[in-house]
ZADO-1210 file (C-alpha; in nm, 4 decimals, padded with zeros to 6 digits):
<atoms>
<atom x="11.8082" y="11.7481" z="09.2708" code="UNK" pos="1"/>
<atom x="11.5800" y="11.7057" z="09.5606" code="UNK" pos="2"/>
<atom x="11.6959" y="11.5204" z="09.8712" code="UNK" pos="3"/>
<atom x="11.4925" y="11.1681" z="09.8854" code="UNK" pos="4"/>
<atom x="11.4658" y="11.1508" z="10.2274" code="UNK" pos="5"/>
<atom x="11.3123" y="11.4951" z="10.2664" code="UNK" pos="6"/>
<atom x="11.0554" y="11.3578" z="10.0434" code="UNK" pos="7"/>
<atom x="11.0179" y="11.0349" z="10.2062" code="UNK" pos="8"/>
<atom x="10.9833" y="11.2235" z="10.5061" code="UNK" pos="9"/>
<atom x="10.6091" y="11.3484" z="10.3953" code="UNK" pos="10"/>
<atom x="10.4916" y="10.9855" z="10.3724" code="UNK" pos="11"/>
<atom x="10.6362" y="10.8729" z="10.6663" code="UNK" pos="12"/>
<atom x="10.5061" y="11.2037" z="10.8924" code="UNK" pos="13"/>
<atom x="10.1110" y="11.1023" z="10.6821" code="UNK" pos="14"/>
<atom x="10.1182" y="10.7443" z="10.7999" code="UNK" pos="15"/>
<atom x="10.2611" y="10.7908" z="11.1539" code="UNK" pos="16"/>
<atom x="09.9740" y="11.0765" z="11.2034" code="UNK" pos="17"/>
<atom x="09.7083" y="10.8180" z="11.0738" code="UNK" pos="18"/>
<atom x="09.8235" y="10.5412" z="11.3192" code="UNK" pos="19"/>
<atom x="09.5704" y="10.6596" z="11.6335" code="UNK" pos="20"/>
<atom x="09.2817" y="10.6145" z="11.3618" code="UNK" pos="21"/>
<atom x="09.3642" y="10.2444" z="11.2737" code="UNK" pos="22"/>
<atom x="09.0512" y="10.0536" z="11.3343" code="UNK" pos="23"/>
<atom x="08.8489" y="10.3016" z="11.4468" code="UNK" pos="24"/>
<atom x="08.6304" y="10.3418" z="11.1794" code="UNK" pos="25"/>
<atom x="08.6506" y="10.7153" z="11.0909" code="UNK" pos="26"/>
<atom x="08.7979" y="10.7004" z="10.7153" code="UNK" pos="27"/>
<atom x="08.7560" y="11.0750" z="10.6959" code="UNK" pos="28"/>
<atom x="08.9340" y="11.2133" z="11.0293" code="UNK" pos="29"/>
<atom x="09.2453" y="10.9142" z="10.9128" code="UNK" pos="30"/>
<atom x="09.2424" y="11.0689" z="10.5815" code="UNK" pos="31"/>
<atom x="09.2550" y="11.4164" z="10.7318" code="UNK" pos="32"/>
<atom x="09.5293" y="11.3473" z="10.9208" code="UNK" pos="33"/>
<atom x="09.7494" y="11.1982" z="10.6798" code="UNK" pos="34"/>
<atom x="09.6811" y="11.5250" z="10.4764" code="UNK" pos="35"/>
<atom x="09.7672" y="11.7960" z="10.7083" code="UNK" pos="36"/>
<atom x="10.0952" y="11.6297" z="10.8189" code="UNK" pos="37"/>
<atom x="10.1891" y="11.5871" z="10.4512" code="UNK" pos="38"/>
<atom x="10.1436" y="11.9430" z="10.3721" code="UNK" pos="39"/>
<atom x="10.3339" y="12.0647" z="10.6854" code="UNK" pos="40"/>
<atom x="10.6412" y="11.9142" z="10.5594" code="UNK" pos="41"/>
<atom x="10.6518" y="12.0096" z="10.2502" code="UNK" pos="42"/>
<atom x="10.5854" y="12.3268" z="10.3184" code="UNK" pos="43"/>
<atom x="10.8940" y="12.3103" z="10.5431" code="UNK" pos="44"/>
<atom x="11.1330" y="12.1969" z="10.1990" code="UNK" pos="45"/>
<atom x="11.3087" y="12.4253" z="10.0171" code="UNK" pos="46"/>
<atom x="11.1554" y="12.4062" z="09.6579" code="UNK" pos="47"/>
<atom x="10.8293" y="12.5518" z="09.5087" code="UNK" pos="48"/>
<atom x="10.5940" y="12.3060" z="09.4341" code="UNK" pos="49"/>
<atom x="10.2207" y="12.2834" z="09.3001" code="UNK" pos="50"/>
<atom x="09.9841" y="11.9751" z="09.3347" code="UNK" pos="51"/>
<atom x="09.9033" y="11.8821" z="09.0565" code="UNK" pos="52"/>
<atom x="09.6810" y="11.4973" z="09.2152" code="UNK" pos="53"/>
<atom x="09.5711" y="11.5825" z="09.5540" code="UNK" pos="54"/>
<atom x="09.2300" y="11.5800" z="09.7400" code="UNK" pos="55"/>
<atom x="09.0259" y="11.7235" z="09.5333" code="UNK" pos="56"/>
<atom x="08.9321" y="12.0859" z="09.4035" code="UNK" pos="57"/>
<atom x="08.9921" y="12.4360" z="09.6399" code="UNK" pos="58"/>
<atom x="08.6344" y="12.4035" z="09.7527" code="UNK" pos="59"/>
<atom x="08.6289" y="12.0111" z="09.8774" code="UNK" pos="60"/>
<atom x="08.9052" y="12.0027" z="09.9808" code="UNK" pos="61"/>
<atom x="09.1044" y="12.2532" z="10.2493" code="UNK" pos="62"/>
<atom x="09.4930" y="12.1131" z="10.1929" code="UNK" pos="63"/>
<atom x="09.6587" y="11.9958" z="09.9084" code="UNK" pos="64"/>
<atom x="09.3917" y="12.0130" z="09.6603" code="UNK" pos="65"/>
<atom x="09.4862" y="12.0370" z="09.3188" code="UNK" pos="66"/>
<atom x="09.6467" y="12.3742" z="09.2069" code="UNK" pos="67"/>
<atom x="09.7908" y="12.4509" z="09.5506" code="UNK" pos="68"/>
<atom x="10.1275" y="12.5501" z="09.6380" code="UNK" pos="69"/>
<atom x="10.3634" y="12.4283" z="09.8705" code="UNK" pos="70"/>
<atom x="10.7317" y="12.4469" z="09.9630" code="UNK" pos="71"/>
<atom x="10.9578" y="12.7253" z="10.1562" code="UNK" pos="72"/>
<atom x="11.0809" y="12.8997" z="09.8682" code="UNK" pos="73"/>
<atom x="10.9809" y="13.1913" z="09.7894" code="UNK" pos="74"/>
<atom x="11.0188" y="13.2696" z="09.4190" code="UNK" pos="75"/>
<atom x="10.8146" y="13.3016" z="09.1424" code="UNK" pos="76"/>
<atom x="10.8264" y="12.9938" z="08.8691" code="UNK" pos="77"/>
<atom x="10.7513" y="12.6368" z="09.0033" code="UNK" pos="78"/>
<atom x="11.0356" y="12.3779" z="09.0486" code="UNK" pos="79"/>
<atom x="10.7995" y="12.0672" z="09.0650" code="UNK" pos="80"/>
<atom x="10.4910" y="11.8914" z="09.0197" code="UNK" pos="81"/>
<atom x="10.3639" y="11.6850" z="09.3305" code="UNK" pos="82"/>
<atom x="10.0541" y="11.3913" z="09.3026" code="UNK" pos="83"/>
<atom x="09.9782" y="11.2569" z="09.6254" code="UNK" pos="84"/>
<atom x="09.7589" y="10.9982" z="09.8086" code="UNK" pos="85"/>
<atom x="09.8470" y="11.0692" z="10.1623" code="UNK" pos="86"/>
<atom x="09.6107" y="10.7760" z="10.2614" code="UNK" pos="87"/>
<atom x="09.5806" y="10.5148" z="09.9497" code="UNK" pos="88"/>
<atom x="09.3128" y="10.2492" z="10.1116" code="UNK" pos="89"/>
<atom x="09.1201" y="10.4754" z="10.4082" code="UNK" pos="90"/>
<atom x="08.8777" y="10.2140" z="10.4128" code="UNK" pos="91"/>
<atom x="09.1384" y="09.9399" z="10.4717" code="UNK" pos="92"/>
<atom x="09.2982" y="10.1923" z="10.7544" code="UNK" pos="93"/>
<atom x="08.9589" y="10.2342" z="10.9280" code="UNK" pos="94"/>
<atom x="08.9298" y="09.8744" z="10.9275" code="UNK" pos="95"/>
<atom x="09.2785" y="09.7683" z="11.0504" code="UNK" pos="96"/>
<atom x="09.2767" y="09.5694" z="10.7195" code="UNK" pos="97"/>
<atom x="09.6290" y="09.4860" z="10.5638" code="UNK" pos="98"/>
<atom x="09.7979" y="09.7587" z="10.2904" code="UNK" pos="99"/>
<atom x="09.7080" y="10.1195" z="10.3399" code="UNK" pos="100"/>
<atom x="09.9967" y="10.3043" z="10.2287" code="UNK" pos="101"/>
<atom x="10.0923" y="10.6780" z="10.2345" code="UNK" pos="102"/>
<atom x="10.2657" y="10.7667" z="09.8794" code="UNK" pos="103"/>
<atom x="10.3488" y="11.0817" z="09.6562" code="UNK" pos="104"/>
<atom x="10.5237" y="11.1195" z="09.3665" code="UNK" pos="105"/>
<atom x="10.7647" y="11.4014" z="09.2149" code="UNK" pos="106"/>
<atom x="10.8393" y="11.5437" z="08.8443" code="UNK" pos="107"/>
<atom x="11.0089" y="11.8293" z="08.7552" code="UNK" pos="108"/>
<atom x="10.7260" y="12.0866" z="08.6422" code="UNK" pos="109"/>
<atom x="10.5083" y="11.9684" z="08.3476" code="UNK" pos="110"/>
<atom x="10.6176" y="11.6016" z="08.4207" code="UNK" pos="111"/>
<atom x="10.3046" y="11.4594" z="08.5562" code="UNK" pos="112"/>
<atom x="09.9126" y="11.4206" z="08.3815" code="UNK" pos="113"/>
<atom x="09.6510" y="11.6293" z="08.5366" code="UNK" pos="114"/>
<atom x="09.4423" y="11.3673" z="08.5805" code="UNK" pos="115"/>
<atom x="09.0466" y="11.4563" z="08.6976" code="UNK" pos="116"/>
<atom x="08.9343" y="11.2838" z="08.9681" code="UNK" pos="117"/>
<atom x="08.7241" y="11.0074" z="08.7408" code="UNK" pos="118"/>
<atom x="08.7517" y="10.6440" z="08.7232" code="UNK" pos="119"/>
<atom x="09.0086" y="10.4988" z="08.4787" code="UNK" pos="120"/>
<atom x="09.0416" y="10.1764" z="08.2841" code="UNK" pos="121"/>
<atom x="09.3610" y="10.0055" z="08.3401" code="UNK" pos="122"/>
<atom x="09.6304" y="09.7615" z="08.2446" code="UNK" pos="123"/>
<atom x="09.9561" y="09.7069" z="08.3732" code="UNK" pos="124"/>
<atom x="10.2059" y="09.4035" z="08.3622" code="UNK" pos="125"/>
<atom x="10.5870" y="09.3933" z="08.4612" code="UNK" pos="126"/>
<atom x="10.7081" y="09.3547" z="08.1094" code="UNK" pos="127"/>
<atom x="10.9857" y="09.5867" z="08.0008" code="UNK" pos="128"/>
<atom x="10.8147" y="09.8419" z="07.8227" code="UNK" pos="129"/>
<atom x="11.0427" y="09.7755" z="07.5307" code="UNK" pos="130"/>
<atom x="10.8202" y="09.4449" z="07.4398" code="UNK" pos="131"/>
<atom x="10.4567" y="09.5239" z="07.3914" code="UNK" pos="132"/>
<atom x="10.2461" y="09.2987" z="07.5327" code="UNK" pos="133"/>
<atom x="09.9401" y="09.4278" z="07.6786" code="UNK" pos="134"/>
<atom x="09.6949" y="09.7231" z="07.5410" code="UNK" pos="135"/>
<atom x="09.3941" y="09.7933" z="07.6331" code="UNK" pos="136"/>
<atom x="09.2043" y="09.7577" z="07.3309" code="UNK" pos="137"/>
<atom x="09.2754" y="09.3947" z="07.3506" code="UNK" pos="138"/>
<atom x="09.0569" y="09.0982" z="07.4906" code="UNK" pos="139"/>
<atom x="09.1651" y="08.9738" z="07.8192" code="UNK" pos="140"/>
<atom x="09.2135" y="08.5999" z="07.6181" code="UNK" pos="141"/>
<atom x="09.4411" y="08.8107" z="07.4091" code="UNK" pos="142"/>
<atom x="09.6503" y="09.0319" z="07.6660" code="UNK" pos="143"/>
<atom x="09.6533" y="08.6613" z="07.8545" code="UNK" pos="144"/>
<atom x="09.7986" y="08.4483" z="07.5735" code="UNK" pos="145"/>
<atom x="10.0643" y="08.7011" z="07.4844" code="UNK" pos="146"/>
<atom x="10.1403" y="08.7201" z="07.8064" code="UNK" pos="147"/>
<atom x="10.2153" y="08.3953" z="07.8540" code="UNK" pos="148"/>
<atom x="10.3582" y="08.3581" z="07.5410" code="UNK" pos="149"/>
<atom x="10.6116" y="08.5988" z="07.6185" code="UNK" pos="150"/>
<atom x="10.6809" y="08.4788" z="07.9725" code="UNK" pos="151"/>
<atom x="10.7050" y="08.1329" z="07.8603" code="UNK" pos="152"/>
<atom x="10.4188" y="07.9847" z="08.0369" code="UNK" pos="153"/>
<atom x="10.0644" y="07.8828" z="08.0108" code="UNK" pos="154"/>
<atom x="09.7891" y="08.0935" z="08.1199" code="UNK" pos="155"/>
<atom x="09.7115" y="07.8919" z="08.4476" code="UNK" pos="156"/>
<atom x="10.0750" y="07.9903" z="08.5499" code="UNK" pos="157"/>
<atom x="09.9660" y="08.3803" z="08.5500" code="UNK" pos="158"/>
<atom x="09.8165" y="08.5240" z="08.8718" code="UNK" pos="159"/>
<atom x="09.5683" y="08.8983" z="08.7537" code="UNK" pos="160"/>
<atom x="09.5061" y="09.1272" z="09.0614" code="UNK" pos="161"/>
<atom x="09.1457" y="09.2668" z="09.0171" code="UNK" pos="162"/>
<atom x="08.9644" y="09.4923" z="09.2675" code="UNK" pos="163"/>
<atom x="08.6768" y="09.3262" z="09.3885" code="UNK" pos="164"/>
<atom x="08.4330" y="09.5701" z="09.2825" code="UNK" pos="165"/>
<atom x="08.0626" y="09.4684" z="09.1123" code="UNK" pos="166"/>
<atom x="08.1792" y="09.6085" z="08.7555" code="UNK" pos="167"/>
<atom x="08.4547" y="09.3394" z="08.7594" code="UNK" pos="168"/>
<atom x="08.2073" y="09.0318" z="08.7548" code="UNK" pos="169"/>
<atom x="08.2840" y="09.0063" z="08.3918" code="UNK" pos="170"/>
<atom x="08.5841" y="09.0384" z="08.4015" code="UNK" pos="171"/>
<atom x="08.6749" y="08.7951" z="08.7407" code="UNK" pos="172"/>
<atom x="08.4264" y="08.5138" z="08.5176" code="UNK" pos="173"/>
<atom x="08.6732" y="08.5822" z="08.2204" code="UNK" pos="174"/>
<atom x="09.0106" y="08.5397" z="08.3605" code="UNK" pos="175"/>
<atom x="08.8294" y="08.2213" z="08.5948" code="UNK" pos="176"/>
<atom x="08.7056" y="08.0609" z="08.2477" code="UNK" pos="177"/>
<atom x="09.0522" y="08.0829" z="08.0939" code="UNK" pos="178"/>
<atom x="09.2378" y="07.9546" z="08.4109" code="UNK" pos="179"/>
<atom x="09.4542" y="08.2155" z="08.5207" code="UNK" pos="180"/>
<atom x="09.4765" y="08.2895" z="08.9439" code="UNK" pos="181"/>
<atom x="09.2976" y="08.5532" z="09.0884" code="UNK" pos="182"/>
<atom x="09.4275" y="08.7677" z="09.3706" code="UNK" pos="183"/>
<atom x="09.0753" y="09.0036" z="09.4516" code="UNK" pos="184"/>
<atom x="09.1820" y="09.2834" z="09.6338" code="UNK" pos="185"/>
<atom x="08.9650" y="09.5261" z="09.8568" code="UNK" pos="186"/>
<atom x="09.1006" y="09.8413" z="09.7992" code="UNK" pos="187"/>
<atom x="09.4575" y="10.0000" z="09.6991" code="UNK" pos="188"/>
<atom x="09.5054" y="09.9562" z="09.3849" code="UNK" pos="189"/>
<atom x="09.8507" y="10.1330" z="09.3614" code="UNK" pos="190"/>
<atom x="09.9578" y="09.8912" z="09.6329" code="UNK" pos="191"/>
<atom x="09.8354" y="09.6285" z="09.3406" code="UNK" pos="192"/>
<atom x="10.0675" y="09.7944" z="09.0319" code="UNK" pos="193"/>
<atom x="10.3728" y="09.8368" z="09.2933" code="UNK" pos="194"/>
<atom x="10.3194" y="09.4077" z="09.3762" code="UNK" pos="195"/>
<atom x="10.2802" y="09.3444" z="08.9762" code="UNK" pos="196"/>
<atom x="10.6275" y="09.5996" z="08.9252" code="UNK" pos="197"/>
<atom x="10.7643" y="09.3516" z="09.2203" code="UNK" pos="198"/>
<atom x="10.6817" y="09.0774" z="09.0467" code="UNK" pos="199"/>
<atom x="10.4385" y="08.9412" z="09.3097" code="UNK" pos="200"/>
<atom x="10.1386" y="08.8965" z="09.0010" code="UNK" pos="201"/>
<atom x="10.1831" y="08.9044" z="08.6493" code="UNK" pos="202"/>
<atom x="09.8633" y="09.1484" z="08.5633" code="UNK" pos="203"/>
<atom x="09.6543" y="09.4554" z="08.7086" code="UNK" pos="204"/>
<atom x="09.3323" y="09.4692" z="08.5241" code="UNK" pos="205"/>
<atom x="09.0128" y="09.6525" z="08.5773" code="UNK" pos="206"/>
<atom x="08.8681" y="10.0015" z="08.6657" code="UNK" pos="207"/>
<atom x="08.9872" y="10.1750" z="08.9373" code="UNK" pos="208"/>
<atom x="09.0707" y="10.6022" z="08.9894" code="UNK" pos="209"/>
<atom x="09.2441" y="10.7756" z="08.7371" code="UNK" pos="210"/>
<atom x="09.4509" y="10.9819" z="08.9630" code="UNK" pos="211"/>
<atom x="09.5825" y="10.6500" z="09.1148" code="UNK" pos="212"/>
<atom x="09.6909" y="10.5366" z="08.7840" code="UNK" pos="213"/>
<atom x="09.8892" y="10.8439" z="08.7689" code="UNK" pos="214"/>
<atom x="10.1050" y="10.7782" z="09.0894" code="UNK" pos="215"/>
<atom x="10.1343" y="10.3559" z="08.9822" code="UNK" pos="216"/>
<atom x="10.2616" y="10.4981" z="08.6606" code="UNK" pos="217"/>
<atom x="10.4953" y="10.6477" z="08.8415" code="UNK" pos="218"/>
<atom x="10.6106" y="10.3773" z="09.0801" code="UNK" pos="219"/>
<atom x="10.6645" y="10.1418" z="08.7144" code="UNK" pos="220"/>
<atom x="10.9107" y="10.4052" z="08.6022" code="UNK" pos="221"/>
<atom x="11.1679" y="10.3080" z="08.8330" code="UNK" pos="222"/>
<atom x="11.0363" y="09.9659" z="08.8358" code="UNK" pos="223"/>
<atom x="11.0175" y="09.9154" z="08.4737" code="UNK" pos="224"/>
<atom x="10.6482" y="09.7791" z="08.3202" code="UNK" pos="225"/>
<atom x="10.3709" y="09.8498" z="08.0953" code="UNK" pos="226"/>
<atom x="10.0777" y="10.0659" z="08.1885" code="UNK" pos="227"/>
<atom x="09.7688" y="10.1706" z="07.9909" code="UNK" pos="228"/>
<atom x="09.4987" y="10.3768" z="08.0865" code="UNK" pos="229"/>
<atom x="09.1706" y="10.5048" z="07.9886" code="UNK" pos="230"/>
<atom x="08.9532" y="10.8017" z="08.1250" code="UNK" pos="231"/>
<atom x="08.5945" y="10.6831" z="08.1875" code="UNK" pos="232"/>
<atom x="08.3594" y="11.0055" z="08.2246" code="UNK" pos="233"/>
<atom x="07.9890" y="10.9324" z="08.3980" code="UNK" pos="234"/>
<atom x="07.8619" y="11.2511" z="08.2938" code="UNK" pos="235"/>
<atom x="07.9136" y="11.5826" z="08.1104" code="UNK" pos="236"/>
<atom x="07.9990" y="11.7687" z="08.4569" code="UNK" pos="237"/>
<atom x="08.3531" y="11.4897" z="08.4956" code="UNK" pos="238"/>
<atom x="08.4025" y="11.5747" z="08.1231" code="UNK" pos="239"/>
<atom x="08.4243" y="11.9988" z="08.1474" code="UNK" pos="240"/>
<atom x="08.6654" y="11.9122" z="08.4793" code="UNK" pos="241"/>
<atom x="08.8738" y="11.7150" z="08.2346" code="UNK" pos="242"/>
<atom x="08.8420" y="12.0040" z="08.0034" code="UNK" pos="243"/>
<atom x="08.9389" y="12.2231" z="08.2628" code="UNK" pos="244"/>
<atom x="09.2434" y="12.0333" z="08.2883" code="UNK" pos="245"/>
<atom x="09.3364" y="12.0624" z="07.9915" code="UNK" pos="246"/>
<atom x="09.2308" y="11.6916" z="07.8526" code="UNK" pos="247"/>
<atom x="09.0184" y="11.7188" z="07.5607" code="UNK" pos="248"/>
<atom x="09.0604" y="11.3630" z="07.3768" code="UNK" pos="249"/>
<atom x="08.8206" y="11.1659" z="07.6053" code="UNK" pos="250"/>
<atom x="08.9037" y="10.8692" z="07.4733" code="UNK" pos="251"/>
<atom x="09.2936" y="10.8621" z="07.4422" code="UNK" pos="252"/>
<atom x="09.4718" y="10.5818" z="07.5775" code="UNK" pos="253"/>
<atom x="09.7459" y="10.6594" z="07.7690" code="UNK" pos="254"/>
<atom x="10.0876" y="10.4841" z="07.8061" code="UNK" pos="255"/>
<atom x="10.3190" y="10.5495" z="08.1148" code="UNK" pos="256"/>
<atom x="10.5241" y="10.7856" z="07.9462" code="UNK" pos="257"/>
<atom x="10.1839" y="10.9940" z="07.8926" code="UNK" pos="258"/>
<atom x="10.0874" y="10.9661" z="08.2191" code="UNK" pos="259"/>
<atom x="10.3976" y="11.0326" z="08.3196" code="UNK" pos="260"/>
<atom x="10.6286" y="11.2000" z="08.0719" code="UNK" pos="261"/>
<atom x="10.9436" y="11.3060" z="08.3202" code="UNK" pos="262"/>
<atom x="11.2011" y="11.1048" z="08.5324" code="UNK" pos="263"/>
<atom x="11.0060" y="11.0797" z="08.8956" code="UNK" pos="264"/>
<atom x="11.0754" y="11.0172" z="09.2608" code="UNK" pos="265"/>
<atom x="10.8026" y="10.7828" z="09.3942" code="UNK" pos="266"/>
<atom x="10.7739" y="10.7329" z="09.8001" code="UNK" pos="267"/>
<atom x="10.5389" y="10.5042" z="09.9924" code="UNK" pos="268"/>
<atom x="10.5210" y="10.4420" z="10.3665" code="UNK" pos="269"/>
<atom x="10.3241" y="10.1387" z="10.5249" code="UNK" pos="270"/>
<atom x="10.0658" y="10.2772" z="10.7176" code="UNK" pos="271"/>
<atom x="09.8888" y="09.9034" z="10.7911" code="UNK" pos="272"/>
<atom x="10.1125" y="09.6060" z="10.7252" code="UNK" pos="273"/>
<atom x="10.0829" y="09.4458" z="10.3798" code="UNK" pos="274"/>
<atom x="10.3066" y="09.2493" z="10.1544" code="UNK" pos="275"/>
<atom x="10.4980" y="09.5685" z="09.9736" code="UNK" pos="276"/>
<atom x="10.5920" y="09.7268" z="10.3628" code="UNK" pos="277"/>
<atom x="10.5219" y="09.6754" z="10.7293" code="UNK" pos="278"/>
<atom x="10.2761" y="09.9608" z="10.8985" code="UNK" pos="279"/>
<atom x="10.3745" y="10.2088" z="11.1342" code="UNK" pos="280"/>
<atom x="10.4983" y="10.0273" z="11.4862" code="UNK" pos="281"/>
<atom x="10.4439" y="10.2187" z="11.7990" code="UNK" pos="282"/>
<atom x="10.7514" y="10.1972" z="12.0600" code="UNK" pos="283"/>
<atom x="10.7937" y="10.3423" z="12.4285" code="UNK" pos="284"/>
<atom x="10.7228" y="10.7180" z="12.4513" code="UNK" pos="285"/>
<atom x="10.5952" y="10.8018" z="12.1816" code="UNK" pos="286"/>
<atom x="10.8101" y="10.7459" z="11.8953" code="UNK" pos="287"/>
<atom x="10.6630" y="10.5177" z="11.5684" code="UNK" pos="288"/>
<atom x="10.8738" y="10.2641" z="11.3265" code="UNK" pos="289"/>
<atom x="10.8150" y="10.3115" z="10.9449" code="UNK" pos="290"/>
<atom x="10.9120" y="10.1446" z="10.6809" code="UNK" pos="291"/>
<atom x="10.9067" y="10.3078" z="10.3383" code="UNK" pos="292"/>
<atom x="11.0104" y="10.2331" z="09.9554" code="UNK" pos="293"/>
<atom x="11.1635" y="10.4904" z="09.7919" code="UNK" pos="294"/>
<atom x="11.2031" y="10.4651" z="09.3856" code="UNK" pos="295"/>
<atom x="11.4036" y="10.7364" z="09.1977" code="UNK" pos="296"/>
<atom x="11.4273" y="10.6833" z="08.7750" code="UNK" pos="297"/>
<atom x="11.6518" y="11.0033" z="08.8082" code="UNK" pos="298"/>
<atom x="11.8933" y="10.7460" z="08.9068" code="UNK" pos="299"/>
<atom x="11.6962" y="10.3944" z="08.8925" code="UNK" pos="300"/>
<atom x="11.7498" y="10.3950" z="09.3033" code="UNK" pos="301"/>
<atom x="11.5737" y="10.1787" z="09.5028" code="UNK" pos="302"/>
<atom x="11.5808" y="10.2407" z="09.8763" code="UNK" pos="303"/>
<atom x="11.4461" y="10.0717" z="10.1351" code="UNK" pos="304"/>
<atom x="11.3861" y="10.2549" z="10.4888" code="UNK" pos="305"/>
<atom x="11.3054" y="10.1844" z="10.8236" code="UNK" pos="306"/>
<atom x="11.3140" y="10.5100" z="11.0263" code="UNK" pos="307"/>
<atom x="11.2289" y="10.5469" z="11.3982" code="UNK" pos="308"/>
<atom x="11.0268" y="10.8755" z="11.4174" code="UNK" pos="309"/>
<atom x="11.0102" y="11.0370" z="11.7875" code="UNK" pos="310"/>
<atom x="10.7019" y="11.2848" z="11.8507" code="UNK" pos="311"/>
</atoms>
């Protein structure tokens, strides 16, 4: 089994090496950063890996785009399947905004969806998957109700977390008109499952990436929750990359165990403080305080880490 704190290692290297970019404005160079420490250690572990969610195809993207291989051993069948978001909210990093993160998540191979870099409708609540409760095929007075049916509330007890994004106007008047809280987030919206799975809101609703919903899936199998998603295609070019990827029911909706169908190690490290981890802290010479979460379904861990890094 791999060792977790090799793994957690990778976030915690990404968000320490994004820390000089803080506020500065310069999403891309952050985001760069974050990437090429990443990839130098895992290519320092000894397993053979392949990304299967990274940056993007060969030709946009120079490290860990989807297909590559990483890792220090050198044989011929891959061990694991990686999906990472070395910098999950650039924007909120080149802002000095609260909650960008640095996360990845691990499956033995085949454990993970190849998810195309396309938007994806999504639902997720912190209801044992056991109980269904939410789907996405259902109204949001619907998913509400039996939600607070279930919970033993009334509606104006549940708090939603919704991207503020333009395409949720409907959606934000909706949940308003019925009375439940709304917590309108900026960006980061695997920050927003991981504080639903924590119990800090009741629902994640809207559209965000479908790659992201791959690593929250992943978070909410240690966790325990619901998840549905949806692949949204703009145009006939996302829906041959999809093809590509082997996806060819556009319209399935998938549960967690779809999206991710193998026991996983999920790792995220606080690159800007937020309410799921504090960011990286600079000390004297050089060396950098993290704080990471570390979730393992192999063995339902949950670790919590503060490391002091020297460079």
């Amino acid at each position: 089994m791999i060792n977790l704190l090799e793994i957690a290692k990778a976030t915690q290297e990404a968000a320490i090496a994004c820390y000089d970019f803080i506020g500065k404005g310069n999403e891309k160079l952050a985001d760069k950063a974050a990437v090429d420490a990443m990839r130098e250690v895992f290519n320092a572990i000894d397993f053979k890996a392949r990304i299967v969610i990274g940056e993007g195809e060969r030709d946009e993207a120079p490290m860990l785009f989807i297909g590559e291989e990483v890792g220090a051993k050198k044989i011929k069948h891959i061990e694991y399947d990686i999906a990472v978001d070395p910098l999950e909210g650039t924007t909120i990093c080149a802002k000095a905004m609260p909650g960008s993160l640095s996360v990845l998540s691990i499956t033995e191979f085949g454990g993970m969806l190849h998810a195309p870099d396309v938007y994806m409708d999504k639902i997720a609540s912190n209801i044992p998957s056991s109980a269904q409760i939410i789907d996405l095929d259902e109204s949001i007075k619907t998913n509400l109700n039996n939600l607070a049916k279930y919970k033993k509330c009334d509606v104006s007890d549940l708090s939603v977390i919704v991207l503020d994004r333009s395409r949720h106007q409907e959606i934000i008047a909706k949940i308003r008109e019925l009375g439940a809280r709304i917590n309108l987030i900026t960006d980061g919206d695997i920050a927003a499952v991981m504080a639903v799975a924590l119990k800090q809101a009741d629902l994640y609703l809207g559209i965000g990436g479908a790659p992201e919903g791959v690593l929250a899936a992943a978070a909410l199998k240690t966790l325990g929750g619901q998840f549905m998603g949806r692949l949204l295609f703009a145009n006939d070019d996302e829906k041959m990359k999809a093809n590509k990827l082997g996806i060819h029911d556009l319209n399935k909706k998938y549960s967690l165990n779809d999206l991710v169908s193998k026991d996983a190690i999920f790792c995220a490290t606080g690159v800007t403080s937020g309410s799921l981890l504090k960011g990286v802290e600079e000390m004297n010479n050089r060396s950098y305080r993290t704080n990471s979460l570390i979730l393992s379904s192999f063995d339902k861990q949950i670790l919590k880490l503060e490391n002091l890094n020297q460079l």
